[in-house]
C-alpha positions in Angstrom: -0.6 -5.0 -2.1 -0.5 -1.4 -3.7 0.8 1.2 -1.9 -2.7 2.5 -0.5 -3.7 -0.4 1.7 -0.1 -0.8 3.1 -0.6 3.5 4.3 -4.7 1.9 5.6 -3.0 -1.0 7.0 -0.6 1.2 8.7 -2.4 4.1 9.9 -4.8 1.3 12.0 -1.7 -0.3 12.9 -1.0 2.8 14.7 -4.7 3.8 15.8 -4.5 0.6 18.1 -1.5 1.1 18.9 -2.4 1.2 22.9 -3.9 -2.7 22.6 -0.6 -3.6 20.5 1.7 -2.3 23.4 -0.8 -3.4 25.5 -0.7 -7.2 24.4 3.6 -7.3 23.9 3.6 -6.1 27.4 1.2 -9.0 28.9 3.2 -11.6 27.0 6.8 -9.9 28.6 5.3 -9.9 31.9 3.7 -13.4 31.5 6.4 -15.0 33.9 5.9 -12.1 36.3 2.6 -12.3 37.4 2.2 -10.1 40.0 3.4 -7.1 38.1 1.1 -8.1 35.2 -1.4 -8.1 37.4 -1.1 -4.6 38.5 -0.3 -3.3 35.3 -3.6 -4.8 33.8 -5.1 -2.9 37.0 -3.2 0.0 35.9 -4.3 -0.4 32.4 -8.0 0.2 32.7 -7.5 2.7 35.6 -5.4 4.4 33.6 -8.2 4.2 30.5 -10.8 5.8 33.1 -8.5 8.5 34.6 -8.5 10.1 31.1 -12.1 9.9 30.3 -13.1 11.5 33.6 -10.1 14.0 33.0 -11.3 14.7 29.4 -15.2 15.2 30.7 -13.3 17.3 33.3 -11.5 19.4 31.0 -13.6 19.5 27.7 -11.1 20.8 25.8 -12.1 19.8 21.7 -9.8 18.1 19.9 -8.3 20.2 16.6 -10.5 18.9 14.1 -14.1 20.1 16.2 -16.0 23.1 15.8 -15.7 24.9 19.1 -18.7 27.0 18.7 -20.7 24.2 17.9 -19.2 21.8 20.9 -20.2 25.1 23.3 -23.6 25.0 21.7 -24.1 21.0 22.6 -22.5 21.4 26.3 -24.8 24.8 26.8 -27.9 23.1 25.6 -27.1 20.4 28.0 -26.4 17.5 24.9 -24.9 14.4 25.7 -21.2 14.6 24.9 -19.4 11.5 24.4 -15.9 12.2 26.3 -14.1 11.0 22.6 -15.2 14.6 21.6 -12.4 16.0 23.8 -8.9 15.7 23.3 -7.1 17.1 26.6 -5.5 14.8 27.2 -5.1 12.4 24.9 -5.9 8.9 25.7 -3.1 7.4 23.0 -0.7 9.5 24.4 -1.5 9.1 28.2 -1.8 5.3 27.5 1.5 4.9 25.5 3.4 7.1 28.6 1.9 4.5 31.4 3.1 1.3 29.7 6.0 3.3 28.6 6.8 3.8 31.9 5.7 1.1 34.2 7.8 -1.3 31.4 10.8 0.4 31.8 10.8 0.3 35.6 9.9 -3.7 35.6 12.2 -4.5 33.0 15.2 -1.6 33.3 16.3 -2.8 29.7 18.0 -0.4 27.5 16.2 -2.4 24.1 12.9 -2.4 26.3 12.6 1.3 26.9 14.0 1.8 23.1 11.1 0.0 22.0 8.8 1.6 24.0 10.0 5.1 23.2 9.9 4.6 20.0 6.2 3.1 19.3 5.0 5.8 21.5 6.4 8.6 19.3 5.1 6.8 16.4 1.9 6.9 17.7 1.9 10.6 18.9 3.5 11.7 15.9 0.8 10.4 13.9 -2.2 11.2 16.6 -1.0 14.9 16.0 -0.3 14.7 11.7 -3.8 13.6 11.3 -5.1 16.2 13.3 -6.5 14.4 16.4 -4.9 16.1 18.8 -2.7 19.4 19.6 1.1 19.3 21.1 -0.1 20.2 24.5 -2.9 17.2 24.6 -0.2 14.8 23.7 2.3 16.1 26.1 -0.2 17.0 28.9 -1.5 12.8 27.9 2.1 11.4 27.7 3.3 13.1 31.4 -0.3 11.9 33.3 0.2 8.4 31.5 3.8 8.2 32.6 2.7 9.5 36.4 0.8 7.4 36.9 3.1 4.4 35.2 5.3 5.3 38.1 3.0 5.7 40.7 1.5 1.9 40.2 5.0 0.7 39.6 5.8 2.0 43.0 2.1 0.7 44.5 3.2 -3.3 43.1 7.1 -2.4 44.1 5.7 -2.2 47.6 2.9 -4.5 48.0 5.5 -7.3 46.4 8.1 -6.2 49.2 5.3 -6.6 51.8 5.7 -5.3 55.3 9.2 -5.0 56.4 10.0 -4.9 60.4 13.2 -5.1 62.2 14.6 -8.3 63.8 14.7 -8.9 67.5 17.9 -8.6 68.6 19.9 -11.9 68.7 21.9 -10.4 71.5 25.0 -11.0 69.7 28.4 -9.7 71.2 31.0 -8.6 68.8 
């Protein structure tokens, strides 16, 4: 293998990225069920919250041609909500499972790993040019929001309702 295909192997390594974390994740919550079922919940809610933010926003991604993205939206084109990049899907993707693992698990060599992938990937989402600081951060805080915030949602519905005991009428 020349040194070529290993930089092509790895750049789509990184590329799908998301569905890599997304799969090591299933199989560490596969003896916690109900949290893997609100984190595959999470998951594609999370995937829709940044289209609709991105159709929201249409803010172009580094690489596009403003003036001719302006042109499309003015004339009233179709555009696809990957032309945006505000914010960015890896990004927002890598803070949710980021997040939501870290809170399950609250393992030192979790989080680490975590962390680290998700810097990998928005390191190299910003080197090649497919998205600016601010779309990666602005991505990485919703993602990581909303991590919590469905953490929290299964935290609770797992508890269930809580209600006081009747008194036992016990003296001390």
């Amino acid at each position: 293998m020349n040194a070529i295909n290993v930089k092509k192997i790895t750049i789509q390594m990184i590329v799908y990225m998301p569905m890599i974390l997304f799969i090591a994740s299933s199989i560490l919550l596969r003896n916690k069920l109900h949290y893997l079922t609100y984190f595959t919940g999470g998951y594609f809610l999370n995937i829709a919250l940044n289209s609709i933010l991105k159709l929201i926003i249409q803010e172009p991604r580094p690489g596009n041609d403003m003036k001719a993205l302006e042109i499309g939206i003015a004339n009233g084109e179709r555009i696809s909500f990957d032309k945006f990049g505000m914010p960015s899907g890896h990004a927002q993707t890598s803070g949710f499972i980021l997040v939501f693992m870290t809170m399950v698990f609250n393992s030192p060599k979790i989080t680490s790993f975590y962390l680290v992938m998700s810097f990998i990937t928005m390191v190299q989402r910003y080197v090649y040019n497919n998205h600016t600081i601010l779309q990666l951060l602005v991505g990485f805080v919703t993602g990581g929001m909303f991590g919590y915030l469905t953490y929290l949602f299964a935290s609770k519905k797992m508890m269930g309702c809580l209600k006081l005991k009747p008194d036992d009428n016990c003296m001390v």
